[in-house]
C-alpha positions as CSV (number, residue, x, y, z in Angstrom):
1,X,105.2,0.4,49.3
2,X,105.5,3.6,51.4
3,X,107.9,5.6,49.0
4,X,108.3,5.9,45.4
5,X,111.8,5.1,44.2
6,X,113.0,7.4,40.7
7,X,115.9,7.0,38.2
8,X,116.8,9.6,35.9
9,X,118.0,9.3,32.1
10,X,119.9,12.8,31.7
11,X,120.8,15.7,33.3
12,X,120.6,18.3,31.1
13,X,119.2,22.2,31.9
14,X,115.5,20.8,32.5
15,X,117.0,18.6,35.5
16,X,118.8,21.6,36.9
17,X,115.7,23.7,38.8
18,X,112.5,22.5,36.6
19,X,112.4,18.8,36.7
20,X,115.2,17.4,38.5
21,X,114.7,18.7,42.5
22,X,111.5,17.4,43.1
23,X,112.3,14.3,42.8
24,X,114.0,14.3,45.9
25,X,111.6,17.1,47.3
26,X,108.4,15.6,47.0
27,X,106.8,13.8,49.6
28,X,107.3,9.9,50.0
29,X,110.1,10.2,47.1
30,X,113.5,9.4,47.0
31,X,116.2,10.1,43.9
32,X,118.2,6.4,43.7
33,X,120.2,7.4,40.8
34,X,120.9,8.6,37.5
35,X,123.0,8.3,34.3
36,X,124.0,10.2,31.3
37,X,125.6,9.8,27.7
38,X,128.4,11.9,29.6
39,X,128.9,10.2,32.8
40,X,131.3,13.2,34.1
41,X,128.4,15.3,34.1
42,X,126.3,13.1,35.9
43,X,128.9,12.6,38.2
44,X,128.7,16.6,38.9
45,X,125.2,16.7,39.2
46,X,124.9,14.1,41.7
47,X,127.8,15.9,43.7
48,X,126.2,19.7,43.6
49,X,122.6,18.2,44.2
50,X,123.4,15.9,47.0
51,X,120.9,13.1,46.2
52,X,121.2,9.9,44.0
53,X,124.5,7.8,42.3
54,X,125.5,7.3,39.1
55,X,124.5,4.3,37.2
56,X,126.9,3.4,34.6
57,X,124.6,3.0,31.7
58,X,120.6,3.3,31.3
59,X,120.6,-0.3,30.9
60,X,122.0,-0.8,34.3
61,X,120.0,1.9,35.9
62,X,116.7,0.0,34.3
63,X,117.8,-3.7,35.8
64,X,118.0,-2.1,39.0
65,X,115.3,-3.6,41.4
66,X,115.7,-0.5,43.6
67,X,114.2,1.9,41.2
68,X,110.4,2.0,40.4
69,X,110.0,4.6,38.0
70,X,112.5,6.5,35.4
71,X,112.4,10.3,34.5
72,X,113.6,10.2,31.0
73,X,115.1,13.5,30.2
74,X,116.6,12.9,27.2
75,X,116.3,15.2,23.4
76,X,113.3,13.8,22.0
77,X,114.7,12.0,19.1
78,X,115.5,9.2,21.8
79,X,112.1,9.3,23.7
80,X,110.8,6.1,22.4
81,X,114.1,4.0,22.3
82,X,114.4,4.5,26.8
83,X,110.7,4.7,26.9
84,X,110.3,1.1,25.1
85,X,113.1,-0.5,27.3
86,X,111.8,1.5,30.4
87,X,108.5,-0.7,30.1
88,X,109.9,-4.1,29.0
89,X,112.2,-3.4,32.4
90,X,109.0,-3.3,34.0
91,X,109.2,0.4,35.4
92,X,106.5,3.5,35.4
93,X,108.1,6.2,33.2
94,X,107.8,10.1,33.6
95,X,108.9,11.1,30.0
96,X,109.9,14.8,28.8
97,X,107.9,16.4,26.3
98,X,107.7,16.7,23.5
99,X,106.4,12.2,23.4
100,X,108.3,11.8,20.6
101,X,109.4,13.4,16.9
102,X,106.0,11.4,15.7
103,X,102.8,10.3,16.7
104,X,103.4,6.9,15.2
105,X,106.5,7.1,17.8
106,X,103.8,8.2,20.4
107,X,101.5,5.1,19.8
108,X,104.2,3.0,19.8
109,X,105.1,4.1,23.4
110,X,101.4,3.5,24.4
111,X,101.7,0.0,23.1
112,X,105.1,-0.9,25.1
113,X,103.1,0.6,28.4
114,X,100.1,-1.3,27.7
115,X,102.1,-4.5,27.5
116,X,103.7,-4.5,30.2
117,X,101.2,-3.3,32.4
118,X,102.5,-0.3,33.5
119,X,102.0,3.7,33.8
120,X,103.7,6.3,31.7
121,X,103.3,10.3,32.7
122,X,103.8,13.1,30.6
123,X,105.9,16.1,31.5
124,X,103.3,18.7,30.9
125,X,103.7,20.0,34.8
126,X,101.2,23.0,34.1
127,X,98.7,20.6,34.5
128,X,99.7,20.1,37.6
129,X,100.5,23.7,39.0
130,X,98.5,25.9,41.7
131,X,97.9,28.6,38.5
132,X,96.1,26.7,37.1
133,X,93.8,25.2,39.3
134,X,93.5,28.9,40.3
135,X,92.2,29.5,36.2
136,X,90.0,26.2,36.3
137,X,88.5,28.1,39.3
138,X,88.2,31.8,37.9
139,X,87.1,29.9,34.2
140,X,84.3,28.4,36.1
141,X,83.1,31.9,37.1
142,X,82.4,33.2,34.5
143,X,81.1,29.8,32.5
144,X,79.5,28.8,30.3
145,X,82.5,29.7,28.0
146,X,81.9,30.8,24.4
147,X,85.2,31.5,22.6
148,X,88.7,31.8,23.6
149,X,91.5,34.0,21.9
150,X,95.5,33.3,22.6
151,X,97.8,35.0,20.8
152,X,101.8,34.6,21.8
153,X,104.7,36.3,19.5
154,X,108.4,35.8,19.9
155,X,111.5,37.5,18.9
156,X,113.4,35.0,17.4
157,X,113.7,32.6,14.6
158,X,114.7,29.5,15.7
159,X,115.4,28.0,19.0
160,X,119.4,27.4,20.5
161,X,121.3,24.6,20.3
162,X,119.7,21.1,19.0
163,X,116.7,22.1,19.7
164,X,116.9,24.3,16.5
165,X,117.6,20.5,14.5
166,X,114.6,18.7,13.3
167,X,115.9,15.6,13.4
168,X,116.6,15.9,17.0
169,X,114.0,18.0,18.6
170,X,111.3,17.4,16.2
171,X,111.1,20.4,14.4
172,X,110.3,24.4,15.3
173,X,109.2,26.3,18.3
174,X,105.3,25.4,17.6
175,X,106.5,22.0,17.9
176,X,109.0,21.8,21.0
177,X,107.8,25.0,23.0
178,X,104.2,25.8,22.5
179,X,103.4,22.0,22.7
180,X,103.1,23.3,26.2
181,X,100.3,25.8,25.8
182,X,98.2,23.3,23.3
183,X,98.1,21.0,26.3
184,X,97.3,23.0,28.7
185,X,94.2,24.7,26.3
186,X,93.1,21.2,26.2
187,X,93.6,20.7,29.7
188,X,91.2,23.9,30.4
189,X,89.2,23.9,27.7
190,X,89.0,20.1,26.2
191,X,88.9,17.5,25.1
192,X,89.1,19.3,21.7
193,X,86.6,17.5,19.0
194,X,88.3,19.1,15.9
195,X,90.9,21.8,15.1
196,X,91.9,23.7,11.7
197,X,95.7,24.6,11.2
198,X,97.6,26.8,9.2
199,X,100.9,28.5,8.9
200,X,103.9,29.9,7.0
201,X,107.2,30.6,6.7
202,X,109.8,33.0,6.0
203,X,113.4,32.3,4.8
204,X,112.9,28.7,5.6
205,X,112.0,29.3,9.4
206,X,108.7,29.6,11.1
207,X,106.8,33.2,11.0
208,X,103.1,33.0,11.7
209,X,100.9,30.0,12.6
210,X,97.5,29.8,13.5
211,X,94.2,27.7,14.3
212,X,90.7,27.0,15.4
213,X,89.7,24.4,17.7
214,X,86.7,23.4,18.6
215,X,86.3,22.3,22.7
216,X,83.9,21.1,25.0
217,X,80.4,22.2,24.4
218,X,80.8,24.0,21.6
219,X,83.2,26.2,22.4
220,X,86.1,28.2,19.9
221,X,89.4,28.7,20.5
222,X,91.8,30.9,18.2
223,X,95.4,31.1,17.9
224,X,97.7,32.7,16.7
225,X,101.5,33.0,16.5
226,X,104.1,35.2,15.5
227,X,107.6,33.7,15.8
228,X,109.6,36.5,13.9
229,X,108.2,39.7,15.8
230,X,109.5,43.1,17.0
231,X,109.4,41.9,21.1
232,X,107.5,38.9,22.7
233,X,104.4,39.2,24.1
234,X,101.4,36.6,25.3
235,X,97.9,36.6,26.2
236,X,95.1,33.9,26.7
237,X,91.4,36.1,26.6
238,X,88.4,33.7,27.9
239,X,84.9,34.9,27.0
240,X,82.3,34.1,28.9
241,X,78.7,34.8,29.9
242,X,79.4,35.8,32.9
243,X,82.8,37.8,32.2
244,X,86.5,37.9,30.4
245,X,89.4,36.1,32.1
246,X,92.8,37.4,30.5
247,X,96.4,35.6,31.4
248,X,99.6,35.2,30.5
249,X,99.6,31.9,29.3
250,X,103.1,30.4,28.8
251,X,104.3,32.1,31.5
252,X,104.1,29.9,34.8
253,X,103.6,33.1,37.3
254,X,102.7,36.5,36.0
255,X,99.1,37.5,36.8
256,X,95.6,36.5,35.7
257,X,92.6,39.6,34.8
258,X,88.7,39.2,35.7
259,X,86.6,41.2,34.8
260,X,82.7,40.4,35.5
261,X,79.6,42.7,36.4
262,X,81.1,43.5,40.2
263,X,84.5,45.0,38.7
264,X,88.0,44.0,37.7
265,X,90.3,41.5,40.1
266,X,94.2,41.3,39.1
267,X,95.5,37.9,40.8
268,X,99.3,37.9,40.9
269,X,100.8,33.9,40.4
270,X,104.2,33.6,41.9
271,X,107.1,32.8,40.1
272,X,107.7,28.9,41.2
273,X,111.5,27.6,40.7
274,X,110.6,23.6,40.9
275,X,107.6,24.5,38.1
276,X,107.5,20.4,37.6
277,X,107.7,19.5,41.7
278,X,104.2,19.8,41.6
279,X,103.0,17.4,38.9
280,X,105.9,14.4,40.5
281,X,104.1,14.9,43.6
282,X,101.1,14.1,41.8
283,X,102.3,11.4,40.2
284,X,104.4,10.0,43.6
285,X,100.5,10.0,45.0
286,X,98.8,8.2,41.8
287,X,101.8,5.2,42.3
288,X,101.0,5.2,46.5
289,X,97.7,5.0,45.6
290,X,96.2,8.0,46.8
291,X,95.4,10.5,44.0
292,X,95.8,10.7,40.3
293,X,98.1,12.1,38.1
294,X,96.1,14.5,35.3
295,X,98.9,14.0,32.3
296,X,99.1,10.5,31.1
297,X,100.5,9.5,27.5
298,X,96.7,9.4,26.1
299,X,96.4,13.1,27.3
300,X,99.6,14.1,25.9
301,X,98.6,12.7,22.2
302,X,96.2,15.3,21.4
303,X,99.1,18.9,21.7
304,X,101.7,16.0,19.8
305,X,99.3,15.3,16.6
306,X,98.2,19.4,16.7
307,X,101.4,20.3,16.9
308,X,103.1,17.3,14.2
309,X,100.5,18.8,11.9
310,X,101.6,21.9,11.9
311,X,105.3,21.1,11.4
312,X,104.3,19.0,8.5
313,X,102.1,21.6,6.7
C-alpha cells in the first residue's frame, strides 16, 4: 500500500474548509468518494471540490473495496450507528467529535474497533496542529508546571441550528464546542488523574461552568466558563517555575505570551484554513506505517466523560 484511500459520510460545513480538503491535500491520499442523507448536495460538493464520486448510500460506500478508511461527518446522534458498520465493513474510521451523545455509545465504538481489528481516529485536529507543538515546546520552558488557569466566556445562549437540540448534538456548548479545549488540556497537560465539576444554569440554558483537574505530576488546572456574557473572550495562563505562558486557547491562530526571567516573547500563530489537514496527514502516515496519529478513540474518552458529566449535572 503506497496511498491511503478515504470515504466520506456527509458534507456538511465541517467538510467545506476544516475537514474535508485534506483529504485530497495530504500526502499519499486520495478522496474515492462520498455520500450524504441528501445526495444533491453531495453531488455539489463533489462538483465545486473536484475530487471524489458519489456513492449512493453509506452502505454502498462501505462495501467498496476501493476505500480504506471513512471520515464520518455526520451530527453526533448517528456516530455510533456508521461507526459500528464502518468496522464490521472492515475499514479504519476518522470520526467527528463529539464520539458520541454517551460514553456508553463511546465504549461501544471501542468494542466494534477492537473486533474487527481495526483503527478508529478522533477528530480533535488540535492535537495535531503546528500551535501546538509550538506550546508543548514553550510549556517545556518554563517546566515543571504547577497550576494552570483557562477561562473562556461567550455571548450567546445556545448554539445554531441542531446543534442547539440535545438529542441530536448531545447537549450544550460545554458539551459539543469546548470538548475541543478539554482534549487539548489533556493533550498538554495529561493524562488527567481526577477532575471536580460544577455548573449552572439560567432560564433553562447553560451560564457558568467550572472545574478542577488534577494532571500529570501533580499539577492543577482551573476552569471556568461563562456562556451568557457581555462579549467573548479566552485565555489559557500556565504557571511555571521557570515562567507564565498565556494563549488563546480555542482559537487555532492568535498569538501565545512568555514571559520568563530574560523578558517577554509574543509568538503570533497563523490563521490555518485546512485546521484538520494536519492531523489526516498524521493519520495517512500511522496507516503507511511511518508515524503515529496522537488522537485515538481511548484518547478521546477522557474530554467525552468530563464533558457528559457536566451536561448531566
Amino acid at each position: 500500500m503506497n496511498k491511503i484511500r478515504w470515504g466520506m459520510i456527509g458534507c456538511g460545513e465541517v467538510t467545506e474548509i476544516k475537514n474535508g480538503p485534506g483529504l485530497y491535500k495530504c500526502r499519499d491520499s486520495e478522496l474515492i468518494g462520498i455520500t450524504n442523507r441528501t445526495l444533491s448536495k453531495a453531488h455539489d460538493w463533489v462538483k465545486r471540490h473536484g475530487h471524489g464520486r458519489v456513492f449512493a448510500s453509506p452502505e454502498e460506500l462501505f462495501a467498496s473495496a476501493e476505500i480504506d478508511i471513512v471520515y464520518i461527518a455526520v451530527t453526533p446522534d448517528v456516530h455510533k450507528k456508521f461507526a459500528v458498520e464502518c468496522a464490521k465493513a472492515g475499514k479504519h474510521c476518522y470520526l467527528e467529535k463529539p464520539i458520541a451523545p454517551s460514553c456508553a455509545d463511546g465504549e461501544e465504538i471501542q468494542r466494534a474497533f477492537a473486533e474487527a481489528g481495526k483503527k478508529v481516529f478522533v477528530a480533535h485536529y488540535r492535537r495535531a496542529m503546528p500551535k501546538t507543538a509550538i506550546l508543548k515546546e514553550l510549556v517545556e520552558k518554563i517546566s515543571p508546571v504547577r497550576s494552570v488557569r483557562v477561562f473562556r466566556s461567550d455571548n450567546r445562549k445556545t448554539l445554531p441550528g441542531w446543534l442547539a437540540n440535545p438529542a441530536i448534538a448531545g447537549g450544550g456548548v460545554f458539551f459539543e464546542a469546548d470538548v475541543h479545549l478539554i482534549d487539548l488540556l489533556d493533550f498538554l497537560f495529561g493524562p488527567f488523574q481526577s477532575w471536580k465539576l460544577d455548573c449552572s444554569r439560567r432560564n433553562g440554558e447553560e451560564d457558568s461552568s467550572s472545574l478542577i483537574i488534577r494532571g500529570k505530576d501533580g499539577l492543577l488546572i482551573s476552569g471556568l466558563w461563562q456562556y451568557q456574557a457581555f462579549k467573548a473572550e479566552e485565555s489559557c495562563e500556565v504557571f511555571g517555575e521557570k515562567g507564565i505562558l498565556s494563549f488563546q486557547c480555542m482559537n487555532t491562530g492568535g498569538k501565545a505570551i512568555l514571559e520568563t526571567a530574560g523578558g517577554s516573547e509574543e509568538i503570533i500563530f497563523p490563521d490555518e484554513p485546512h485546521v484538520g489537514l494536519f492531523m489526516q496527514q498524521m493519520i495517512v502516515d500511522e496507516l503507511l506505517g511511518r508515524g503515529k496519529c496522537p488522537s485515538t478513540l481511548e484518547t478521546a474518552m477522557t474530554a467525552l466523560k468530563i464533558c457528559c458529566e457536566m451536561r448531566d449535572i
